[in-house]
C-alpha positions in Angstrom: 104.7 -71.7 94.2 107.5 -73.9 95.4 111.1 -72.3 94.9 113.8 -75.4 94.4 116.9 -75.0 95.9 120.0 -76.0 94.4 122.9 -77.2 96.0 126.4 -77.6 95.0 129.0 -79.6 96.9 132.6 -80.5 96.0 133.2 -83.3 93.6 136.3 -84.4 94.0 137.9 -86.6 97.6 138.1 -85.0 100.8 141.6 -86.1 100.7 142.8 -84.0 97.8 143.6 -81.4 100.8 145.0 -83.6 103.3 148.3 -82.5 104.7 151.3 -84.5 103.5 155.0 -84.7 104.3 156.4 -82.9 101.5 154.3 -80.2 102.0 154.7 -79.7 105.1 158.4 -79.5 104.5 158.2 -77.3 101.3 156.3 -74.8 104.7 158.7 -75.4 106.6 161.5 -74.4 103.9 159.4 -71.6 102.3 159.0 -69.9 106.0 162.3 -70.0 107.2 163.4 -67.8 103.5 160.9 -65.4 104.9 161.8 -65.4 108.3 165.0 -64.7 107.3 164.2 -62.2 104.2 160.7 -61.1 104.2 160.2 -59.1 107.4 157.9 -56.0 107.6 160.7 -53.8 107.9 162.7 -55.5 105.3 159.2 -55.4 102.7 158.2 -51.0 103.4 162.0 -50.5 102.7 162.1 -52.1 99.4 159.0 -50.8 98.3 160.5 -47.4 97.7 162.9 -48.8 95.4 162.5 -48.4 91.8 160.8 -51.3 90.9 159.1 -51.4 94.4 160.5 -54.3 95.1 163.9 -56.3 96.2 165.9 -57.5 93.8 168.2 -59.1 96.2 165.0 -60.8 97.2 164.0 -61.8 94.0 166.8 -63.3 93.3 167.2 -65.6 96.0 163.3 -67.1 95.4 164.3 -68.0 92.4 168.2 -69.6 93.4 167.4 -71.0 96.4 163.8 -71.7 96.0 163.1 -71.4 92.6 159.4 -70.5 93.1 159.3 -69.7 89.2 160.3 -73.5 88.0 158.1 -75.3 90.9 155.0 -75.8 88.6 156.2 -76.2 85.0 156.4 -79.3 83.6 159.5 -81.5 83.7 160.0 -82.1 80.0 160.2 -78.1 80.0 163.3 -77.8 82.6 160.7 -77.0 85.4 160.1 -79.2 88.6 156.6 -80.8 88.0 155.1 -79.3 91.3 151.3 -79.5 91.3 148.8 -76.3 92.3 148.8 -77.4 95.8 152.2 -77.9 96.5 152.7 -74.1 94.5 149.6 -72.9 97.4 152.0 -73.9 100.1 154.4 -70.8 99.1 152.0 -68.5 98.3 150.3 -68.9 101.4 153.6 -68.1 103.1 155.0 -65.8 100.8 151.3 -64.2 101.1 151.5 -63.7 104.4 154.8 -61.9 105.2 153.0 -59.3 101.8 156.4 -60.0 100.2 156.5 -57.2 97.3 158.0 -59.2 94.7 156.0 -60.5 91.6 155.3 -64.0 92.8 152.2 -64.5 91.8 151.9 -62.6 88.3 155.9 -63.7 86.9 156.5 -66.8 88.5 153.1 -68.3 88.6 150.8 -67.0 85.7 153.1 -65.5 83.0 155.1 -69.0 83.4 152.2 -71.3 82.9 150.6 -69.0 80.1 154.1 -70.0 78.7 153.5 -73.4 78.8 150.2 -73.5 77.1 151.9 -71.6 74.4 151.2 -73.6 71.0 155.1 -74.1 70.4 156.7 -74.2 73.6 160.2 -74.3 72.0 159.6 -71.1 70.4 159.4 -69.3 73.6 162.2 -71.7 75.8 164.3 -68.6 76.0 162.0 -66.7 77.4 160.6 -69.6 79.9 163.8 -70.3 80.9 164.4 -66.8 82.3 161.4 -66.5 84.0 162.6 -69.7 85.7 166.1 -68.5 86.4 164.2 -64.9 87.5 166.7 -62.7 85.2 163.3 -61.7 83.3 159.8 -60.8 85.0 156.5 -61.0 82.8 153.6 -59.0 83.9 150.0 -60.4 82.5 147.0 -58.8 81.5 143.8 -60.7 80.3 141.5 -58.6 80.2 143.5 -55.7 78.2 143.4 -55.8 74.7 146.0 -55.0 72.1 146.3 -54.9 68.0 148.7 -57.3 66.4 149.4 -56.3 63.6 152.4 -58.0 60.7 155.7 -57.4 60.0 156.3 -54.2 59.8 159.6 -51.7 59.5 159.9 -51.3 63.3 160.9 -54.8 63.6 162.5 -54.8 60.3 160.5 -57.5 59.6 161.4 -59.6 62.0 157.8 -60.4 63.6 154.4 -59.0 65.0 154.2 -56.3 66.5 151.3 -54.7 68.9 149.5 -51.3 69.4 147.5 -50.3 72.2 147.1 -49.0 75.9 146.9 -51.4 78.9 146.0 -50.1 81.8 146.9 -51.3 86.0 149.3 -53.7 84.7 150.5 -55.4 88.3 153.8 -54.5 88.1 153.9 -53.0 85.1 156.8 -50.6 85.7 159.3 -53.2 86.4 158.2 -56.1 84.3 160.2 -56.9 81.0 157.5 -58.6 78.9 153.6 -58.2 78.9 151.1 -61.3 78.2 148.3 -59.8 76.8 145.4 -61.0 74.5 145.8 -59.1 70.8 143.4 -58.7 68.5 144.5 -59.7 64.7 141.1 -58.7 62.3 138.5 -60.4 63.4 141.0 -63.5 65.2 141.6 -63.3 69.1 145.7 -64.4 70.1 147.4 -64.9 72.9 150.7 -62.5 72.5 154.1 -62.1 74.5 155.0 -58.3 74.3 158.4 -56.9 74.9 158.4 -53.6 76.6 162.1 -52.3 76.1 160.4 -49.2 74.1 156.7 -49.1 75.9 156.2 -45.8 77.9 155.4 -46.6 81.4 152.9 -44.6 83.5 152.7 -45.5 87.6 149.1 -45.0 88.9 148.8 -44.3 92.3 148.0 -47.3 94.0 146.2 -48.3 97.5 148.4 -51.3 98.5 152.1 -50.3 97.5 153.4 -54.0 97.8 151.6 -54.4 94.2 152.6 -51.2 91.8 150.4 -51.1 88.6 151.4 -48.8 85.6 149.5 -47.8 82.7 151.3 -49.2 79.4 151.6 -47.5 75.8 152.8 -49.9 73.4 153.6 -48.5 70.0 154.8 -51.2 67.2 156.4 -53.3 70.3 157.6 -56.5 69.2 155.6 -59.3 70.1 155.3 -63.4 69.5 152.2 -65.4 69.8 151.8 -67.5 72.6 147.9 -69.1 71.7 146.2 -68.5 68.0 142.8 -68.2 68.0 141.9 -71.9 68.3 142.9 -72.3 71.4 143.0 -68.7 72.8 139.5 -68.8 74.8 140.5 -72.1 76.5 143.8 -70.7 77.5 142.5 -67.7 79.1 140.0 -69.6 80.8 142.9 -71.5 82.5 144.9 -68.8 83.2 141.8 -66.6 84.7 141.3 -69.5 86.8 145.3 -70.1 88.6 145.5 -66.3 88.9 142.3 -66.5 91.3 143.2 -69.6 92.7 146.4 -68.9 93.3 145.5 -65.4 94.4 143.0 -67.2 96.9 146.1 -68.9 99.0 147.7 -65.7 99.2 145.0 -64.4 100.8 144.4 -67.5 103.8 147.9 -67.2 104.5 147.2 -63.6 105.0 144.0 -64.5 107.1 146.8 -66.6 108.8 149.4 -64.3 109.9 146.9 -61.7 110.6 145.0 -64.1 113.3 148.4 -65.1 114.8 149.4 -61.5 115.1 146.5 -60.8 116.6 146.3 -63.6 119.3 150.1 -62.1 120.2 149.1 -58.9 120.8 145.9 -59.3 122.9 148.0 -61.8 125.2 150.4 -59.8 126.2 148.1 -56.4 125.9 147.0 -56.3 129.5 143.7 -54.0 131.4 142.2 -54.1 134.3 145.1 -56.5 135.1 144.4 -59.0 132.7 145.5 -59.8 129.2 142.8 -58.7 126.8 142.3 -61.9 125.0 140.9 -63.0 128.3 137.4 -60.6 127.6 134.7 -62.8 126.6 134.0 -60.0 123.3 137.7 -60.1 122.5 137.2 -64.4 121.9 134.7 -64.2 119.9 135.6 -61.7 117.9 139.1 -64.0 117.6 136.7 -67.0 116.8 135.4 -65.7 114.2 139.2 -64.9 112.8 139.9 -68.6 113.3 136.8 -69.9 111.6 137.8 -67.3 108.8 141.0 -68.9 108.5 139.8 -72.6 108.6 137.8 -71.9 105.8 140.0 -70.0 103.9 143.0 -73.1 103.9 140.3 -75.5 102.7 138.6 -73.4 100.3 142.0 -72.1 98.7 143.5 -75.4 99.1 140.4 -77.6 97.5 140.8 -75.5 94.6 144.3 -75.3 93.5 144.5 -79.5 94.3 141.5 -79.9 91.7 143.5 -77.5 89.4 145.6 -80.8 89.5 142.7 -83.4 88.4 142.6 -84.4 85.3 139.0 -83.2 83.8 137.7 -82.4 87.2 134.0 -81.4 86.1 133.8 -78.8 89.4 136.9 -76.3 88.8 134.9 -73.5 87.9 132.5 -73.3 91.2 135.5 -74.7 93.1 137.7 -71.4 92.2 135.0 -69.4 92.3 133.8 -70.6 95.7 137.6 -70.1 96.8 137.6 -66.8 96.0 134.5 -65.4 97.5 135.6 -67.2 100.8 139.4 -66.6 101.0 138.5 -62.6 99.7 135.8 -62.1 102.6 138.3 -63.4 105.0 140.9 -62.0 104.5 139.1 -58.3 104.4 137.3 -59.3 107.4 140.6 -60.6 109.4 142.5 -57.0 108.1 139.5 -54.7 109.4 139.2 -57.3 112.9 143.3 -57.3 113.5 143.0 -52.8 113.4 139.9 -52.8 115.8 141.6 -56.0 118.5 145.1 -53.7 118.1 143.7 -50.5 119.0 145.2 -47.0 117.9 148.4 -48.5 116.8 146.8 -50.7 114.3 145.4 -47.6 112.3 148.7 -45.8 112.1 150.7 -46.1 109.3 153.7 -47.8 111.1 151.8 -50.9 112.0 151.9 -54.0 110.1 148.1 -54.1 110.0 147.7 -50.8 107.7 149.6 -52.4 105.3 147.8 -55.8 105.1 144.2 -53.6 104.9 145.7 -51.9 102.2 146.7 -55.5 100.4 142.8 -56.7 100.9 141.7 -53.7 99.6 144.1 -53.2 96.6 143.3 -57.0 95.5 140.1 -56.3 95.4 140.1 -53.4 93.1 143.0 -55.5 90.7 141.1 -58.4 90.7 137.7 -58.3 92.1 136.4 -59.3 95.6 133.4 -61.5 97.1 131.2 -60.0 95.7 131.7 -60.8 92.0 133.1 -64.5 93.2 129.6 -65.0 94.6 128.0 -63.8 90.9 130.1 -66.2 89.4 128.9 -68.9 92.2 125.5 -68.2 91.1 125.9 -68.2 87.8 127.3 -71.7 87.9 124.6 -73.5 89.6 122.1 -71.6 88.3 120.6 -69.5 90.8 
């Protein structure tokens, strides 16, 4: 019996990824704020603060930056950014681990925003995300009970009921975008958690704080009815891992870089150790991990830009197998090429294992990627 083999290649033109002059100066501009702002001192300090992250910080993304507007639409007071040109910070911001909730507030709670079905009803809201005053955590694979108008509101909306658990964030964030369950219907809500009881969960990577949250009759709008809800989510699922996939090459990044530092001016025998023959190809390897994970990560968030691409799906899913393999790999390789400093808790290093392995238990590694891979072409 013959077995076919199926292959998959990318759809869309090479030069969808190509480099250009505004993006190299949005770099540029996003890696001089962390330079200034983002070092690893200035991260492990603020993420003993209550929130477990800077404020400070956080505020001057979103003034001098404004990482939360980059990506929303024009017509909706945003900048009109695409995905790729939104990859270019969160490879940067990525790679210095800064604490703050980039990637959940700025990036996926803004766009599910934007999908809402009435965007005016929720401008307030948008605009503050923008502005930065108010952080919205997401969770799409919790699930909550809308139920009507009831006295807790005094009548003045919806309100939910339930228990989501390792929401990113979840002890600072204001608002919650969660799917609610309404009978037999399936909505897209905005929750408000000024009464929600908040319970931290000890966490693995403490740049990214989850907290287990009770909701009892919190007041919440609907963002997607059950028309459109599936669609939505779909889109959502698909920026969070995207977007979660530049984070990670810029970490693969920084880590290589780091790395190539240290074993040039780590000297035995005489010699640097990046001059052994087993210490370059083990620094190869980091490189090729890194190539792959820019194209990969990039390839995917410019598609998220096409118009009716056919290939986003495999495309996301490719991006995060590759970019989640590399940048485990490139954590576990920059230890071993630092020696006994990079397993002690002081060392940069131990904190950016602990990211690749907290991100993998919030929102799955390779290895589920890769099912998804072959699920999509059919293998």
């Amino acid at each position: 019996m013959t077995q076919q083999t199926r292959t998959a290649r990318p759809e869309a033109d090479p030069s969808i990824i190509l480099p250009t002059p505004e993006r190299d100066e949005l770099r540029t501009v996003v890696a001089q704020f962390v330079a200034r702002h983002g070092s690893h001192e200035a991260v492990r300090q603020s993420t003993e603060s209550d929130t477990g992250y800077s404020e400070a910080r956080w505020r001057k993304l979103n003034e001098e930056l404004q990482v939360a507007a980059l990506a929303v639409p024009e017509h909706l007071g945003g900048h009109g950014f695409g995905f790729a040109d939104l990859g270019v910070v969160l490879e940067e911001t990525g790679a210095a681990l800064l604490p703050e909730p980039v990637l959940v507030s700025a990036v996926v709670a803004g766009q599910a925003l934007v999908r809402a079905d009435d965007p005016d009803s929720v401008s307030d809201l948008l605009g503050a995300v923008m502005e930065g005053s108010r952080t919205i955590g997401v969770s799409l694979d919790g699930q909550v009970t809308l139920s009507a108008d009831t006295v807790a509101t005094g009548g003045a909306g919806p309100v939910v009921n339930g228990i989501v658990e390792g929401v990113l964030w979840g002890q600072a964030v204001d608002s919650l975008v969660v799917v609610a369950a309404s009978g037999e219907q399936t909505m897209l809500v905005v929750v408000d958690l000024a009464d929600a009881e908040r319970r931290d969960r000890e966490v693995v990577d403490l740049t990214r704080r989850r907290a287990d949250l009770h909701l009892v009759d919190s007041p919440a709008r609907v963002l997607v009815d059950a028309a459109r809800v599936v669609d939505v989510v779909r889109e959502l699922n698909l920026i969070t891992r995207a977007t979660l996939a530049a984070e990670h090459a810029g970490i693969a990044a920084r880590l290589l870089d780091d790395t190539v530092a240290y074993v040039s001016q780590r000297h035995q025998f005489g010699r640097s150790i990046g001059s052994f023959q087993a210490i370059k190809h083990r620094l190869a390897d980091m490189l090729v991990d890194r190539e792959r994970a820019r194209s990969a990560a990039m390839y995917a968030l410019a598609v998220l830009d096409e118009d009716a691409a056919s290939d986003v799906d495999l495309a996301v899913a490719v991006a995060s197998a590759v970019c989640a393999d590399a940048v485990r790999r490139s954590a576990y390789e920059a230890i071993q090429l630092h020696g006994g400093i990079g397993f002690t808790w002081e060392h940069s290093a131990h904190f950016y294992l602990r990211r690749a392995l907290g991100d993998e238990g919030a929102f799955g590694g390779g290895r589920e990627a890769r099912r998804s891979i072959a699920d999509l072409v059919g293998v």
